[in-house]
DRENPA-3360 file (N, C-alpha, C; in nm, 2 decimals, always signed):
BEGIN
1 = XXXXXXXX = -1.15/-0.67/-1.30/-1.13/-0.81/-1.35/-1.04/-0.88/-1.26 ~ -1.08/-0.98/-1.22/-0.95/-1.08/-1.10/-0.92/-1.14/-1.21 ~ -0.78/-1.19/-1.15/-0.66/-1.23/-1.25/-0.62/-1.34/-1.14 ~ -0.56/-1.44/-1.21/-0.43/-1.51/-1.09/-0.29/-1.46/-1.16 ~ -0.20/-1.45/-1.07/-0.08/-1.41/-1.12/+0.01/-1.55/-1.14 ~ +0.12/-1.54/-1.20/+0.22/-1.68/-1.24/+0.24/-1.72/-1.09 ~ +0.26/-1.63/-0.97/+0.26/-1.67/-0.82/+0.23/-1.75/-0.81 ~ +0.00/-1.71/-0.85/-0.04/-1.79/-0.80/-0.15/-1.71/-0.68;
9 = XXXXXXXX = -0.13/-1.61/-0.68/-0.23/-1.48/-0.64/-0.33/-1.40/-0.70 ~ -0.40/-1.42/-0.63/-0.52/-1.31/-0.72/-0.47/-1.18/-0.72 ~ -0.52/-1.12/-0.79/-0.51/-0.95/-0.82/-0.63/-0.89/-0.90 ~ -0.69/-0.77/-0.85/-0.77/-0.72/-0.92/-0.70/-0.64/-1.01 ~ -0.77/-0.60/-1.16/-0.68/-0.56/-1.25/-0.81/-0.46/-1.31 ~ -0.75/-0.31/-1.33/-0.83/-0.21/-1.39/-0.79/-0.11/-1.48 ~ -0.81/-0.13/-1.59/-0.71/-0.05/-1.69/-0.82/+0.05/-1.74 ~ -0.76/+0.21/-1.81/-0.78/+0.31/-1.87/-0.80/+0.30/-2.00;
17 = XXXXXXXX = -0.88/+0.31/-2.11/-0.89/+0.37/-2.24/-0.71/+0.42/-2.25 ~ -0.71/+0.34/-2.35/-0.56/+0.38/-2.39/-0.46/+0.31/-2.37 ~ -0.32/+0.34/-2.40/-0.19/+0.24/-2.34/-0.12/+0.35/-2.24 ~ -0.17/+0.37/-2.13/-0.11/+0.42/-1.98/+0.03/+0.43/-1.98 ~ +0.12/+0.53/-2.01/+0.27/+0.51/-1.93/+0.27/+0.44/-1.76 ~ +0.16/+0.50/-1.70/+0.21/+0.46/-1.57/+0.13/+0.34/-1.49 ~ +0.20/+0.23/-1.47/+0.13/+0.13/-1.38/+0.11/+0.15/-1.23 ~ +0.03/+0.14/-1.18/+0.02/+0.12/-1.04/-0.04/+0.05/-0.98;
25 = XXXXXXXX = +0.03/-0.06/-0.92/+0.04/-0.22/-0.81/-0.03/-0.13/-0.65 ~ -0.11/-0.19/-0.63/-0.18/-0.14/-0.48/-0.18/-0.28/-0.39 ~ -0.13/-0.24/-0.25/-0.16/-0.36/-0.13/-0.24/-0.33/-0.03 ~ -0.36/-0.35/-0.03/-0.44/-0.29/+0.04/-0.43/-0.30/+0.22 ~ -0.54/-0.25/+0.29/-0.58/-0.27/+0.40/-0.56/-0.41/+0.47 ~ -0.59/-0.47/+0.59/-0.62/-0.57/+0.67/-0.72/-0.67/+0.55 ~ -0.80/-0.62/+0.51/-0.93/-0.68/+0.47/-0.92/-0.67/+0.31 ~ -0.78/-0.71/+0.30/-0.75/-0.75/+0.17/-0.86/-0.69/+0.02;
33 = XXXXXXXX = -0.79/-0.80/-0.04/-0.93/-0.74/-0.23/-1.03/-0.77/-0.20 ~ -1.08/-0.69/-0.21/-1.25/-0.70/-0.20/-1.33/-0.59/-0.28 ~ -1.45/-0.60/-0.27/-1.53/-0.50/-0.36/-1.50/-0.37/-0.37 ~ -1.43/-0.27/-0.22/-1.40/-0.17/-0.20/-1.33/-0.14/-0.29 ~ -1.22/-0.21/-0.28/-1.10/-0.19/-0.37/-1.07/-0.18/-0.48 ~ -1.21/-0.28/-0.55/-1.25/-0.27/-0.69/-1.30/-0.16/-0.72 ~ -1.37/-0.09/-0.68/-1.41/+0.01/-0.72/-1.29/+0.12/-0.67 ~ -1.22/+0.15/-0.59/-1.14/+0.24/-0.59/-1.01/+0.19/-0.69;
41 = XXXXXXXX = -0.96/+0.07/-0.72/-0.91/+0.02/-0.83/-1.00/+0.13/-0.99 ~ -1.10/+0.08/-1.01/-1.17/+0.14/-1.12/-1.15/+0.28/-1.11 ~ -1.23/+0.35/-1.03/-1.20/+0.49/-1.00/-1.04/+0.55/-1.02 ~ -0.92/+0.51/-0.98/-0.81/+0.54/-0.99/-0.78/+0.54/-1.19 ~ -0.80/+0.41/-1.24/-0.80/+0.42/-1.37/-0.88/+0.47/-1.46 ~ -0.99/+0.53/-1.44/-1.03/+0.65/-1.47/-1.02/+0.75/-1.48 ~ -0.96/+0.79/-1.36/-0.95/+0.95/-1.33/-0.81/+0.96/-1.32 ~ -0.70/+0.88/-1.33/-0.55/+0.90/-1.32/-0.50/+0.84/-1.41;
49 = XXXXXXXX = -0.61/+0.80/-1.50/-0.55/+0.75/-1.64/-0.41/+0.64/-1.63 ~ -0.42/+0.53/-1.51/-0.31/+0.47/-1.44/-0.39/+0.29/-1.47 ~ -0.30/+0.20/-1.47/-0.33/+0.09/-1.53/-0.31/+0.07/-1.36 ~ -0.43/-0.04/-1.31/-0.38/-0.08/-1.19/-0.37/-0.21/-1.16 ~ -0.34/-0.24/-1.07/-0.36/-0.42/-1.01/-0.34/-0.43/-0.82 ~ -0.48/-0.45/-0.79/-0.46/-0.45/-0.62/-0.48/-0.60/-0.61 ~ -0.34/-0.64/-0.51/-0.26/-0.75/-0.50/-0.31/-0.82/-0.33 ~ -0.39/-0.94/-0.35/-0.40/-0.98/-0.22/-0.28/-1.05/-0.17;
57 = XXXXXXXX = -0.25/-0.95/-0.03/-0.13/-0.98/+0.04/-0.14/-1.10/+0.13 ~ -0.22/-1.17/+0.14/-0.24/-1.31/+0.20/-0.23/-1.44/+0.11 ~ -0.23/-1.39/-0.01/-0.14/-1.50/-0.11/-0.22/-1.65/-0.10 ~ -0.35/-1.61/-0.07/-0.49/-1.71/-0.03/-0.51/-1.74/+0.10 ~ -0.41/-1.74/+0.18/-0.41/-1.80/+0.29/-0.50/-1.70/+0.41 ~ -0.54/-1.63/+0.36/-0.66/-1.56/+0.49/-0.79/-1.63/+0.55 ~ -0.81/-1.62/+0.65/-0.90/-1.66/+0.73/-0.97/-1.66/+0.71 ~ -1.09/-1.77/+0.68/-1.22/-1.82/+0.61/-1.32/-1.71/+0.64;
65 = XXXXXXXX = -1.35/-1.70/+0.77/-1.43/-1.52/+0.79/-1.38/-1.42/+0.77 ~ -1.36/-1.35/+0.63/-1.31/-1.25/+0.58/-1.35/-1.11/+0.65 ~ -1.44/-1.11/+0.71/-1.51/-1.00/+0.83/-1.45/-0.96/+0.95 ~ -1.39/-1.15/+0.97/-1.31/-1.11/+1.09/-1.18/-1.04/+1.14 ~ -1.18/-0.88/+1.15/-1.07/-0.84/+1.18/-0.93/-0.91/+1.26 ~ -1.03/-0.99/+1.37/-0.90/-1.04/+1.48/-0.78/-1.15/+1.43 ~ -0.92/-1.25/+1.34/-0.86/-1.36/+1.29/-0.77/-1.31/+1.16 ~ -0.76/-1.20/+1.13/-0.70/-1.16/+1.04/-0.57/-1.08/+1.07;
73 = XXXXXXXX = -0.59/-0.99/+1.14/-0.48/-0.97/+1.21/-0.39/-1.05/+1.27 ~ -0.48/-1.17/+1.28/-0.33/-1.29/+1.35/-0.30/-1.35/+1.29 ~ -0.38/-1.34/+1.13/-0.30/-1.42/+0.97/-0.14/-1.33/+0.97 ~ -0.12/-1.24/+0.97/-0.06/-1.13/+0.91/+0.09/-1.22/+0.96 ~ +0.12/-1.24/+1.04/+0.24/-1.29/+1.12/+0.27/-1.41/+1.02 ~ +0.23/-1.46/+0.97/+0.24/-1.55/+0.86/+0.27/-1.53/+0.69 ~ +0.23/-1.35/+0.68/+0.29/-1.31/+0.55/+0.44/-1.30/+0.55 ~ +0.50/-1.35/+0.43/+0.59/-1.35/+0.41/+0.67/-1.24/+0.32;
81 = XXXXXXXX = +0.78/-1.17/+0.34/+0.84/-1.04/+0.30/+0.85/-1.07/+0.16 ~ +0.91/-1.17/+0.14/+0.97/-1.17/-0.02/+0.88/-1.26/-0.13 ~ +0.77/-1.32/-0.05/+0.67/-1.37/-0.12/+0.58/-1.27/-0.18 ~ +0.54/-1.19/-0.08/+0.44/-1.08/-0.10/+0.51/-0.96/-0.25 ~ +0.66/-0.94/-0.16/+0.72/-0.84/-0.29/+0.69/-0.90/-0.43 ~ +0.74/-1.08/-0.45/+0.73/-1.15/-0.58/+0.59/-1.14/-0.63 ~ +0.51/-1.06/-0.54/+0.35/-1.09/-0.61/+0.35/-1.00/-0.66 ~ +0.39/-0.87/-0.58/+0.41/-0.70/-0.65/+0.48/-0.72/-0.77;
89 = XXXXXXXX = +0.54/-0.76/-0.74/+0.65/-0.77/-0.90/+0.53/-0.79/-0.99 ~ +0.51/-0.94/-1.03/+0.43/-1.01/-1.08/+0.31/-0.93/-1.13 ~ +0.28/-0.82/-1.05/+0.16/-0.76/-1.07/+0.20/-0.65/-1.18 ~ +0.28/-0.58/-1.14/+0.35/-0.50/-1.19/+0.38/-0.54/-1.36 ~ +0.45/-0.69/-1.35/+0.47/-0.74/-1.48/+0.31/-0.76/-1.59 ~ +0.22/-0.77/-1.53/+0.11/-0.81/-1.59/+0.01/-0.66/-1.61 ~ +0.05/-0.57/-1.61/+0.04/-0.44/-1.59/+0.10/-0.39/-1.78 ~ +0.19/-0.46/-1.76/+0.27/-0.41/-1.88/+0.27/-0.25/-1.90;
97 = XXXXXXXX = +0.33/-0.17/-1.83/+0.34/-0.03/-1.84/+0.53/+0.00/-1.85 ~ +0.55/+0.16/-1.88/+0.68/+0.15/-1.89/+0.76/+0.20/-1.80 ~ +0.64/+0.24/-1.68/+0.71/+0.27/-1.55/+0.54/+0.20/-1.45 ~ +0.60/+0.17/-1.31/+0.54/+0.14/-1.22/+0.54/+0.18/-1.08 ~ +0.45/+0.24/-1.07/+0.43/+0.28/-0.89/+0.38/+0.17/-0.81 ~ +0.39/+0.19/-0.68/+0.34/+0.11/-0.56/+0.28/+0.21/-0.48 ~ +0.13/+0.16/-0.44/+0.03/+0.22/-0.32/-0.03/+0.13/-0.21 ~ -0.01/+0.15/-0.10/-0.09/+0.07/-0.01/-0.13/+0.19/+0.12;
105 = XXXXXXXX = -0.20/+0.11/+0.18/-0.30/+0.12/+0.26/-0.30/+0.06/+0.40 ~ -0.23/+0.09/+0.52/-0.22/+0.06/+0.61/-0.15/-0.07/+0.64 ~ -0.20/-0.18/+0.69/-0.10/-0.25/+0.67/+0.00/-0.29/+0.50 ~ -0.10/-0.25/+0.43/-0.03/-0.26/+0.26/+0.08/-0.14/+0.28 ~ +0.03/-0.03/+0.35/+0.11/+0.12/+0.38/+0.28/+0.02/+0.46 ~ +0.21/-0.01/+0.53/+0.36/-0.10/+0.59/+0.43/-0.23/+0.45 ~ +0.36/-0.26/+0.40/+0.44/-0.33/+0.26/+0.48/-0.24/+0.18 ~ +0.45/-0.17/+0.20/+0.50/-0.01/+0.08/+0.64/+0.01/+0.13;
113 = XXXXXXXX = +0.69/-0.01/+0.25/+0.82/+0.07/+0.33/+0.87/-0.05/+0.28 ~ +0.86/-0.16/+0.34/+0.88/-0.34/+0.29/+0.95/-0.32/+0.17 ~ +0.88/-0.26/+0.06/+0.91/-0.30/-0.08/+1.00/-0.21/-0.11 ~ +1.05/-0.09/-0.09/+1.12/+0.01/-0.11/+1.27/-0.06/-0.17 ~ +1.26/-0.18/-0.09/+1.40/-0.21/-0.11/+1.42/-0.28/-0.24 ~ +1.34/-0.30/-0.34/+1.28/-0.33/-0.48/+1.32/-0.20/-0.56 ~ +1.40/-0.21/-0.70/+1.42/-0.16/-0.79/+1.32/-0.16/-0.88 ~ +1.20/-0.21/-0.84/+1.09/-0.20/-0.99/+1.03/-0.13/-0.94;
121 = XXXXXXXX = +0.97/+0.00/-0.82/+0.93/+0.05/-0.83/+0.98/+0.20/-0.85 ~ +0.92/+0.30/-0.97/+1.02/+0.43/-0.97/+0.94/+0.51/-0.79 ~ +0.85/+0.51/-0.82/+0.76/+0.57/-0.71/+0.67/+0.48/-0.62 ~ +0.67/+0.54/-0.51/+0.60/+0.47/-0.35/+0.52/+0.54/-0.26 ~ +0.39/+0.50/-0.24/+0.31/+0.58/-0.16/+0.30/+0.52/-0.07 ~ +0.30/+0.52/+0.07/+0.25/+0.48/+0.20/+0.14/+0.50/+0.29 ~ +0.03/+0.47/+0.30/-0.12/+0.57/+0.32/-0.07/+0.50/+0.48 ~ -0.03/+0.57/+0.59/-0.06/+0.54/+0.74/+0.04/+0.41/+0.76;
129 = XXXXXXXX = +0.08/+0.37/+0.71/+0.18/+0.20/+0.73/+0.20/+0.21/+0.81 ~ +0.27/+0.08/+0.88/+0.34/+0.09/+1.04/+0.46/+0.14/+1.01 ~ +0.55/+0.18/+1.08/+0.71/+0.22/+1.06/+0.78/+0.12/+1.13 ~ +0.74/+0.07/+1.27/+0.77/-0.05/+1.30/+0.70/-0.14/+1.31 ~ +0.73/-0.31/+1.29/+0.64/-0.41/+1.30/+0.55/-0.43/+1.40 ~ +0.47/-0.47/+1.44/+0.40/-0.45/+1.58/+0.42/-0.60/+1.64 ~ +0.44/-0.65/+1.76/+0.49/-0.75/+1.82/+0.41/-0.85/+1.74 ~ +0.26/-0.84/+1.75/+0.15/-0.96/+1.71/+0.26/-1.00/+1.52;
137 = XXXXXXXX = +0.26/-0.90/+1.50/+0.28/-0.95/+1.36/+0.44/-1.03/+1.33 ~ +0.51/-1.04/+1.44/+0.67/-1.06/+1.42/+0.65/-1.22/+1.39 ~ +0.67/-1.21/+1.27/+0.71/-1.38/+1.23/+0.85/-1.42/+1.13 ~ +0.90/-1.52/+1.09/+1.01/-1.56/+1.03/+1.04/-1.47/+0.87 ~ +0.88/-1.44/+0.85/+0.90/-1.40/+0.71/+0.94/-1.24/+0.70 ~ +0.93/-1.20/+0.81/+0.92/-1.05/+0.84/+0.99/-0.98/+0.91 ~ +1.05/-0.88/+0.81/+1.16/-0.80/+0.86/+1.08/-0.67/+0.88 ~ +1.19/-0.51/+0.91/+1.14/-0.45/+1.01/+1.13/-0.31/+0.87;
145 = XXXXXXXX = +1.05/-0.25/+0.88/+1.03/-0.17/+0.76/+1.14/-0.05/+0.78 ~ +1.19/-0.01/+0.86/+1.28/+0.11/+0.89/+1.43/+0.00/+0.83 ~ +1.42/-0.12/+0.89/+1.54/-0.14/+0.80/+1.56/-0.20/+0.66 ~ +1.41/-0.24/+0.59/+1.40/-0.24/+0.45/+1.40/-0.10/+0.40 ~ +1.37/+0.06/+0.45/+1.34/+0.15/+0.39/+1.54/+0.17/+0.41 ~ +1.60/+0.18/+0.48/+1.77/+0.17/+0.49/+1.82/+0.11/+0.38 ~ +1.78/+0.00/+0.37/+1.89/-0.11/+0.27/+1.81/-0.06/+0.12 ~ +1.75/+0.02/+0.10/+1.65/+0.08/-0.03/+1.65/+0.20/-0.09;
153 = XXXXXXXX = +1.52/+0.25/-0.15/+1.51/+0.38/-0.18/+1.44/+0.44/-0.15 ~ +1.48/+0.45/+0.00/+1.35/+0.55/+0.09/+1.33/+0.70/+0.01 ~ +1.40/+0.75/-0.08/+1.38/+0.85/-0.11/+1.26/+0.86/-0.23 ~ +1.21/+0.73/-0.29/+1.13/+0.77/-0.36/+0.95/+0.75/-0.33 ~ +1.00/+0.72/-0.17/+0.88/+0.70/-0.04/+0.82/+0.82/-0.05 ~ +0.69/+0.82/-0.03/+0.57/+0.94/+0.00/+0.52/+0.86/+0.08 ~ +0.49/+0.92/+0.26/+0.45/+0.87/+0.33/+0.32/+0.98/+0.40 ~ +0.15/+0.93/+0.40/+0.07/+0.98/+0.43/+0.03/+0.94/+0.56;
161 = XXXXXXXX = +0.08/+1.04/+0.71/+0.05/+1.00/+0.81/-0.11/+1.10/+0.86 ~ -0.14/+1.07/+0.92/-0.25/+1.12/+1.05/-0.18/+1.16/+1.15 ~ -0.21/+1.26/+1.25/-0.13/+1.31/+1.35/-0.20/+1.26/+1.46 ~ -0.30/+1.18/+1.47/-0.38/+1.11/+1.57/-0.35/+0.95/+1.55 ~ -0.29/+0.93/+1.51/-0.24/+0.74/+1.44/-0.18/+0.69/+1.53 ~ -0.29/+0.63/+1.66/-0.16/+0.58/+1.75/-0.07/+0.44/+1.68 ~ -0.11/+0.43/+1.58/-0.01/+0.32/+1.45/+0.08/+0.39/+1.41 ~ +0.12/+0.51/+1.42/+0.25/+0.60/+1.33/+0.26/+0.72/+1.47;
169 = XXXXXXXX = +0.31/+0.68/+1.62/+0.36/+0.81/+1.66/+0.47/+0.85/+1.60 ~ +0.47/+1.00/+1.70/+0.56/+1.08/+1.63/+0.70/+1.04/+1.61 ~ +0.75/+0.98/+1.73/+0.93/+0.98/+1.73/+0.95/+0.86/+1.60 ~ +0.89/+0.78/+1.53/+0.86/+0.69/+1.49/+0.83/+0.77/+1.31 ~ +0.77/+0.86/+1.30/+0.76/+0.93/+1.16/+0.88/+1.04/+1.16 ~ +0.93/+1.06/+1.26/+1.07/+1.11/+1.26/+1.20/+1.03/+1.23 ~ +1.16/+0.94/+1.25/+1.21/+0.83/+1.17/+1.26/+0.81/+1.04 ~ +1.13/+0.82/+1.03/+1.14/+0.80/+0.86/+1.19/+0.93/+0.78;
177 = XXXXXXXX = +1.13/+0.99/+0.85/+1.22/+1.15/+0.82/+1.39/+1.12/+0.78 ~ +1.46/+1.08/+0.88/+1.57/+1.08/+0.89/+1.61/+0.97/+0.81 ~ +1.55/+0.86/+0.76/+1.61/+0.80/+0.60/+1.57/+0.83/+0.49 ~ +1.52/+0.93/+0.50/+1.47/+0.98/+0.34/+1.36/+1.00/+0.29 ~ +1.29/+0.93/+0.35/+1.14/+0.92/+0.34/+1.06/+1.07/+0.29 ~ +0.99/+1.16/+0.24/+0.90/+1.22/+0.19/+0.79/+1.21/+0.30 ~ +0.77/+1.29/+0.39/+0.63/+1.27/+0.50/+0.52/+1.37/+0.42 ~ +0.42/+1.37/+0.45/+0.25/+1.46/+0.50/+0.19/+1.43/+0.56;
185 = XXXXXXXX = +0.17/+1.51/+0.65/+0.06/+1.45/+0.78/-0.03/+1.56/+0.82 ~ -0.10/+1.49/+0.84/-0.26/+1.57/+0.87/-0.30/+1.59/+1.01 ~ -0.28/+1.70/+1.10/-0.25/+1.68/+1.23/-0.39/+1.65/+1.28 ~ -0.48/+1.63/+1.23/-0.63/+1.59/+1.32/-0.68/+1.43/+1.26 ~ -0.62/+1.41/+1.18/-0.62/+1.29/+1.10/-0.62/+1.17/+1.22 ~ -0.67/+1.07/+1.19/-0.67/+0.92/+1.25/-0.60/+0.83/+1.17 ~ -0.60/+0.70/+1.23/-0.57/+0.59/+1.11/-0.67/+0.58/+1.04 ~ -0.61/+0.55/+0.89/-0.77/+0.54/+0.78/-0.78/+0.60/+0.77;
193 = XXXXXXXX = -0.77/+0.77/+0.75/-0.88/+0.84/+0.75/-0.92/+0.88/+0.60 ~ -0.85/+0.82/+0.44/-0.83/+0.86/+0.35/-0.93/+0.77/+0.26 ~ -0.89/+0.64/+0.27/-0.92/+0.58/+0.20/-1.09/+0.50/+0.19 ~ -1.14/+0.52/+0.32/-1.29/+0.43/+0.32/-1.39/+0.58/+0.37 ~ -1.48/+0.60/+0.33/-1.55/+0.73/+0.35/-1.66/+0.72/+0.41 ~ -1.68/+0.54/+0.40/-1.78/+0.49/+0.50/-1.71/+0.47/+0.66 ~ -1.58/+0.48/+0.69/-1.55/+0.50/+0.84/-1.59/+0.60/+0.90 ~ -1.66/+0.63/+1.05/-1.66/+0.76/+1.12/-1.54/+0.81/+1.12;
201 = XXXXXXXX = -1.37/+0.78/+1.14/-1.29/+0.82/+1.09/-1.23/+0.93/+0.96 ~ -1.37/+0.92/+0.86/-1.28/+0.92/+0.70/-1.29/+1.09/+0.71 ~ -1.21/+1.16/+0.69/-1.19/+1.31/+0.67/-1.17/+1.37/+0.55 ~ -1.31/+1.41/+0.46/-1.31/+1.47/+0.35/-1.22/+1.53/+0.28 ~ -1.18/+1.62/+0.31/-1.09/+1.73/+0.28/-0.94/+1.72/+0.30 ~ -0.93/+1.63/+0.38/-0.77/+1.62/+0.42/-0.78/+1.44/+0.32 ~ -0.86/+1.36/+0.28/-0.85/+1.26/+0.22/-0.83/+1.31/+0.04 ~ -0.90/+1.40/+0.01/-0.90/+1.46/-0.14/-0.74/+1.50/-0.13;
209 = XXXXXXXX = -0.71/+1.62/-0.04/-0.57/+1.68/-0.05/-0.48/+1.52/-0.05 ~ -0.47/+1.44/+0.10/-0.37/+1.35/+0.03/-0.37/+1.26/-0.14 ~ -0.51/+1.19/-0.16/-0.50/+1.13/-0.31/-0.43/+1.30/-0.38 ~ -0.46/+1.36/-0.36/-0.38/+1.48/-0.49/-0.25/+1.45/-0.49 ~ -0.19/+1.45/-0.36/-0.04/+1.42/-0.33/+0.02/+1.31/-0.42 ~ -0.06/+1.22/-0.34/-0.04/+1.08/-0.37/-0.04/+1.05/-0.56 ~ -0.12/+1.13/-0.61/-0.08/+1.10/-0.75/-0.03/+1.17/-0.82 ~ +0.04/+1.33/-0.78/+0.11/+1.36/-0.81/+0.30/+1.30/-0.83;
217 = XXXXX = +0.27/+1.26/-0.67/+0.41/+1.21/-0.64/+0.44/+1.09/-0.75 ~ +0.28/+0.99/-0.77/+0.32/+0.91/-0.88/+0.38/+0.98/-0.98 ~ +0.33/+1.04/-1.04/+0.25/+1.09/-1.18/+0.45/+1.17/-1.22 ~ +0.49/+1.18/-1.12/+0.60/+1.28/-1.13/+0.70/+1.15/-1.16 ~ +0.72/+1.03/-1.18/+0.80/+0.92/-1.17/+0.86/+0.95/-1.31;
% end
């Protein structure tokens, strides 16, 4: 079900049979909410018994060809850090649960490290995120995720890397090591390789083992 939030953002919203202890706020991919999402939205609140809400991180402002990766990628430099968190919140609040996790997904993976520095979330998943910003994306609104996960609670970070991610080398997931962060990495793994099963990239077995992680590490909040 799409929702607008008090923001002023859409959110898709998928809730479990029942009153869920645990909420979980998702920021997805490049290619924002969309159908995919919905259904893995659905899917998660079925089978993890988890109230969710996946939050479009472009806060409307994405590029009329939603297909177009390039034009999208050069939206990104225009997301703003503390606008985006106020939507998580937001999402979170509309959720109504009595604890809340955060999950994203690549670039959402890089708003995951972003948000760390937020007390509303007990637990944090990172699927592939950047660890540093990448030049294209440096704009006024955006700070550097190794120094939001510093000024935060990198420790309640789960970070799912691929050992092939030229988006996450290694001295860079050593990184994150060294503030706290929770790593798993899949040494044959690519970027993506978890979440879309329609990518030549997507890796069965090593995508099942991370979602296990990944909702454990919630589930444990």
């Amino acid at each position: 079900m799409r929702i607008t939030l008090p923001t002023g953002t859409v959110a898709e919203i998928a809730r479990p049979v029942g009153s869920p202890r645990l909420g979980l706020v998702v920021t997805p991919d490049i290619f924002g909410v969309r159908p995919h999402f919905d259904d893995l939205a659905a899917g998660w609140a079925r089978d993890w018994g988890m109230a969710v809400a996946v939050v479009d991180q472009y806060a409307g402002n994405q590029p009329a060809d939603d297909a177009d990766v390039n034009a999208r990628f050069a939206a990104v430099a225009a997301i703003d850090d503390d606008r985006h968190l106020a939507d998580l919140h937001a999402a979170a609040d509309a959720l109504a649960t009595p604890v809340v996790g955060l999950m994203g997904f690549c670039m959402g993976g890089m708003y995951c490290f972003n948000s760390a520095r937020s007390d509303r979330f007990a637990r944090i998943v990172s699927f592939y995120g950047m660890i540093t910003l990448p030049d294209a994306w440096k704009g006024p609104g955006h700070g550097e995720p190794l120094d939001h996960l510093r000024a935060g609670h990198a420790a309640r970070v789960l970070a799912i890397i691929g050992g092939k991610d030229t988006w996450t080398p290694a001295d860079q997931v050593e990184r994150l090591r060294e503030v706290g962060v929770s790593v798993v990495e899949y040494p044959e793994a690519e970027h993506a390789f978890a979440h879309d099963p329609s990518r030549p990239i997507h890796r069965a077995d090593d995508a099942a083992d991370a979602f296990a992680r990944a909702r454990a590490w919630l589930e444990n909040a």
